[in-house]
Every structure is written in C-alpha cells, then in structure tokens.
N, C-alpha and C positions, 0 to 999 in steps of 0.2 A: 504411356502406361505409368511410368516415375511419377507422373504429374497427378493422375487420378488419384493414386497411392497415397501422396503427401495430403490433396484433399480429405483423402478419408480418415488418417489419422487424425487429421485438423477437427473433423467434425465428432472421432472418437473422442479426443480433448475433451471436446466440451460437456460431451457426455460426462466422461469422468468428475471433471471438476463441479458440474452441476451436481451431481450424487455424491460428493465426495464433502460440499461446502454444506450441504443439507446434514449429513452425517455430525459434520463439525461444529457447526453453532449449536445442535442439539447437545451434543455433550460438553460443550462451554459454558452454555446457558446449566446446565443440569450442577456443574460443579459448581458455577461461581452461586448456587442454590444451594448445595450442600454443606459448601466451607461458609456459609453466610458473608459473601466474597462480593463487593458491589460488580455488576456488568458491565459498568465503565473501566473497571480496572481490568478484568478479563480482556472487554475489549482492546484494552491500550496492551497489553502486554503479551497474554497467551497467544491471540487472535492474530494482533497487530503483528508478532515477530515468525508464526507460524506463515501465514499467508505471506512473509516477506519473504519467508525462504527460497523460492526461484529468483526472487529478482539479486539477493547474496550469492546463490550458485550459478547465475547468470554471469552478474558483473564480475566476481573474483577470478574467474574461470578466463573473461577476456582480458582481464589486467594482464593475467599470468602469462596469457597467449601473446600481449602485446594490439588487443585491438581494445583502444582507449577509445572508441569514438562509441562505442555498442555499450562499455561499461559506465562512462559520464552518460551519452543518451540515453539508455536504459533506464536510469535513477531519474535524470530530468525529467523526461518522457512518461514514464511511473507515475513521478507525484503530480506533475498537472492531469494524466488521465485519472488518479483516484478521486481527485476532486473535483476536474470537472464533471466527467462522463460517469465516474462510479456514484459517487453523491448525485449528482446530477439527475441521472438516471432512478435512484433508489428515491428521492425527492419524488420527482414527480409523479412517483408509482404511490408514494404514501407520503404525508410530511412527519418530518422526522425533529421527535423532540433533542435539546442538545443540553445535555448534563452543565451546571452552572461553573462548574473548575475548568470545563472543557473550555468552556468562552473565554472567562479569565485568562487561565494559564493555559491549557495546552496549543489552543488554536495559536496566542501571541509568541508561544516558545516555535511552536511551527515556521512560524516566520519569520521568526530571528533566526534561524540555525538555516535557514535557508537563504538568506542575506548573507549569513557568514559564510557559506559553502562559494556563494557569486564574489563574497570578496576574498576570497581563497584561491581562487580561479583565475584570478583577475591577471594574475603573472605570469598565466600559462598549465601551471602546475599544480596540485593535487601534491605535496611532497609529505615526507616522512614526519615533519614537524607539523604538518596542516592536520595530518591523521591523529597523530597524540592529541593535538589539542578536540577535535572530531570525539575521540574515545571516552574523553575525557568529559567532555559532555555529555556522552550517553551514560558513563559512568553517575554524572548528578542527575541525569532523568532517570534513572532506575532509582536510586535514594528518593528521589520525588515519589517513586508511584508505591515503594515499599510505604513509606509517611504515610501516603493517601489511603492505603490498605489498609493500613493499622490504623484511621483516623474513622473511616468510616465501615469496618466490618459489623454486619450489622447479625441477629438472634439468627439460627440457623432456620427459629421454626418461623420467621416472618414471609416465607418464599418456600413452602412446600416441593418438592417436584418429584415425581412418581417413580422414578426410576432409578434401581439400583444405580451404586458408584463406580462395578464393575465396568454397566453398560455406559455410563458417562463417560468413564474414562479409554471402553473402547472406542465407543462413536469418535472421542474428540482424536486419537492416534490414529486409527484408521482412514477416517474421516481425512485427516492430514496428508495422509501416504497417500491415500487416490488423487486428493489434490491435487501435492506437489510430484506424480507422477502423470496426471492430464493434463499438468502444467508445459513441464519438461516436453510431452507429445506433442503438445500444440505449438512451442515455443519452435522445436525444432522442421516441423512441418511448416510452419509460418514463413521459418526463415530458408529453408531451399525454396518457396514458391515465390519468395522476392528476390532472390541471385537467380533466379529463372527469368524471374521481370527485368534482371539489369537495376537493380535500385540501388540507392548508395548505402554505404555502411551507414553515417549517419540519420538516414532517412527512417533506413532499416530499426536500429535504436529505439530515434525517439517514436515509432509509432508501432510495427512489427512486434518487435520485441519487449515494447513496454506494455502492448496490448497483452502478450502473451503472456507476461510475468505479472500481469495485473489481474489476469483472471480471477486468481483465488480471491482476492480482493472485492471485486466483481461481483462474482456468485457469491460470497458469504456476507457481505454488506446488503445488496439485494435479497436476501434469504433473511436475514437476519429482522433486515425491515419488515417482509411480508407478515414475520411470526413475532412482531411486537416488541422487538427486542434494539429498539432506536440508538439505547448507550453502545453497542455492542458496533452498530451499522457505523456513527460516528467515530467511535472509540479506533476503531479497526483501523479505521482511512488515517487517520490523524498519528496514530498509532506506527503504523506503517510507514509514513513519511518522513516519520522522525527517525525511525529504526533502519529506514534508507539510506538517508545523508547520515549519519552520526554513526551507524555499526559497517552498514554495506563500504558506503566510500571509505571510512577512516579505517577499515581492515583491510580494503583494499590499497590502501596507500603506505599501510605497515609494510604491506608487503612488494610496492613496488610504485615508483611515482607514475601520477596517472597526468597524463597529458589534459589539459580542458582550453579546446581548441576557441578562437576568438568568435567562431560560430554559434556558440554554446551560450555563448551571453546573451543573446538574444532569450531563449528557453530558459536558463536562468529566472532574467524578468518574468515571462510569465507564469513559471514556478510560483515566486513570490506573491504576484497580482493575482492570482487563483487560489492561494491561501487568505489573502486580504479582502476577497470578495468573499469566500466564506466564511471569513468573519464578519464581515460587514451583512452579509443576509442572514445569520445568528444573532449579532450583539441586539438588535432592540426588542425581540421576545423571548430570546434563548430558545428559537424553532425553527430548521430548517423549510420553508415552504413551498409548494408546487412553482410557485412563480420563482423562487431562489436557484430552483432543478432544473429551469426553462433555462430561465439566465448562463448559467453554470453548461448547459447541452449547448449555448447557441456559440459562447463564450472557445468550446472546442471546436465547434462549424471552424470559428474563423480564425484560429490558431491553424486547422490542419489546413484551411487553404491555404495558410502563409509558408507552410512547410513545401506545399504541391511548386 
C-alpha cells in the first residue's frame, strides 16, 4: 500500500511540474517582452536559477545532513542529464537555434567551471577555500550577464506580448511554486521507491534524484522549445549548470566540506564531455540539430549502463 502511495505521488509530480513549467516560461517569455529584456538572458538567469532551486534545496539540505554522496551526485548527475537527455530530448522534438554568445562564451565558461569543480575534487574534498573561489566565480558570471543585459536590451515595442505584467509576473511565481513543489513530490517519492529497491546512495544521486531535481529543467526546456522560444530552452540548461556547480556546490561547501569520493571522477569526465559534445554539435551552425539530440539521448543509453 506505501508503495502505490509513493507511485502516485510520483505521477502527481509530474502532473505539477508539467502545468507548473507551462505556467512559467509563459510569464518569462512575457517579461523578458515587456522590459525589452533579450530571452537569452531570462533564460540564463531567471529561468536558469529558478528551475535550479530543488537541485540547491536538495544538495544543501544533504551536506548539512552529512550525505555527501546524493549532494556531489545530484549536481554531477543534473548536469549530464540536462544536457544530455533534457537538450537531448527537446532536440529531437524540434532543432533548436543557439544564441551566438551562448557558443562563444557561455557553453566554453560551462566547461571550464566544470573542469575546475573535477579539479577541485581531485583531493577528496569540496573545502571552504574551493567554495570561495566557486562563489566567486559566480560572482563574475552574474557581472557577465548584467554587461550582456545592458548590451543588448532591445525597444520594448520590437516583441509585443498580449498580456498584462500582473499576469506575467503571476504565471512566472506561481508557475515556480508548483514546480519546485512537483519537484520536491517527485524527488521524494523517487527516493523511498529506490531504498525499497536496495539501491545505493550514490546510484540514488546520480540518477534518482538528479532526474528528480532535473524535472523543472525538463519541462520548461521542452515547453519552451515546443512554443518557439529556443534562447530560453538553451539559456535554462546552460544556465542551470553553471548555477549548479558555482552557487549550489560553493554554498554548499561555505557551509560545510563536501566529501567528492574517488568514484565521482569518473561522472565528473563525463560532465565535461557532454558539455564539449554540445558544443561541438553547436559550433559549426550555431544550431542544435535532431541528429546533435540523437547523439546526446544515445550518449546517456551508455552512461546509465555504465552506472547499472
């Protein structure tokens, strides 16, 4: 009976999160229309840090608890499924154009701060000086995307959008709160039917619980794609990943060293190499393609069997 229970909350999750992401790209897309605010930047910022918020209230929560292996997996686990399976997935449904800074700079800043996280790692620890310098970075990507804002804010009346700023700005907080509460539902229902399976904490991590924390991700990339809004679908993921390793880990390690067991390197690499493959099926048209989505879905096949 416990078991059905957790099922159903599992499949209320997604209820939520699907009605909740549809809610919130509408009122993203609606503001970053109002303030004549590029989508890219929405994307990277509002979107990107909003949808990260389970996988922050995830990981923080097990630093403090003392399970390091669900907060490092979580984050690793996250950013290879946003890339593979969420881009992945939103590819092949549509091809997705990719903003020309995104190629440039944020895709290559993606890959470096995730190299620095592996070599951060490398000694074991996740410590209080890894996280300053962590912050500190996120600190200069926020100066980057304010630059970008003010660089590129374009006339309010070049993007029309029909709908008061009230409803904008409820859709994009409401929109949010159902999210990150089908989030939280699914996350936790996920993870009593895997201590039911016997799985292990880190198994748990990098798949369970990165899938769960990835949802909003998920839905509002795929949503965002269906309804045209490609900077927003890329922005988010990229967005996201950065706002993972640079705000989640390095707040997590202010507050407390995080263990990054020898196993993690492995995941680590292909954090990395799943950043560097979507840059590499970006860089020669500036467009993510059905075939780049294929790659990217097949690319997780044989990641999760090497996990199995």
């Amino acid at each position: 009976m416990e078991m059905l229970l957790q099922f159903f909350l599992l499949a209320l999750g997604f209820v939520l999160l699907g009605k909740g992401a549809d809610w919130f790209v509408e009122g993203a897309a609606g503001i970053a229309a109002k303030f004549g605010i590029p989508q890219l930047v929405i994307g990277l910022t509002i979107v990107a840090m909003g949808t990260s918020a389970p996988e922050a209230a995830v990981s923080i929560a097990a630093a403090m608890k003392g399970n390091a292996d669900i907060t490092i997996g979580n984050i690793l686990g996250s950013n290879i499924m946003n890339i593979l399976v969420i881009l992945g997935l939103a590819a092949a449904i549509i091809p997705l154009a990719v903003a020309k800074s995104t190629v440039r700079i944020e895709i290559p800043f993606m890959i470096a701060i995730s190299g620095l996280l592996l070599f951060q790692g490398m000694d074991g620890t996740i410590s209080l000086a890894d996280g300053m310098v962590l912050c500190l970075c996120f600190a200069v990507y926020l100066m980057y995307l304010y630059t970008m804002a003010v660089k590129e804010k374009v006339d309010d009346d070049l993007d029309e959008y029909g709908f008061p700023m009230s409803r904008c700005l409820l859709c994009t907080v409401g929109g949010m709160a159902v999210i990150i509460a089908g989030s939280n539902m699914t996350v936790s229902a996920a993870i009593a039917i895997a201590k039911y399976a016997g799985l292990s904490e880190r198994f748990i991590g990098l798949t369970i619980v990165a899938l769960g924390t990835s949802l909003p991700e998920l839905f509002t990339s795929v949503t965002a794609a269906l309804k045209g809004n490609a900077d927003i679908a890329i922005g988010n993921i990229v967005g996201s990943n950065v706002f993972n390793i640079l705000f989640v880990v390095g707040l997590s390690s202010l507050i407390i060293d995080i263990p990054f067991a020898p196993a993690f390197h492995f995941d680590a690499y292909v954090t990395i190499g799943a950043a560097v493959l979507l840059w590499l099926c970006v860089l020669p048209k500036q467009r993510l393609a059905r075939w780049g989505g294929a790659l990217m879905l097949l690319g997780y096949v044989a990641y999760f069997y090497k996990l199995l």
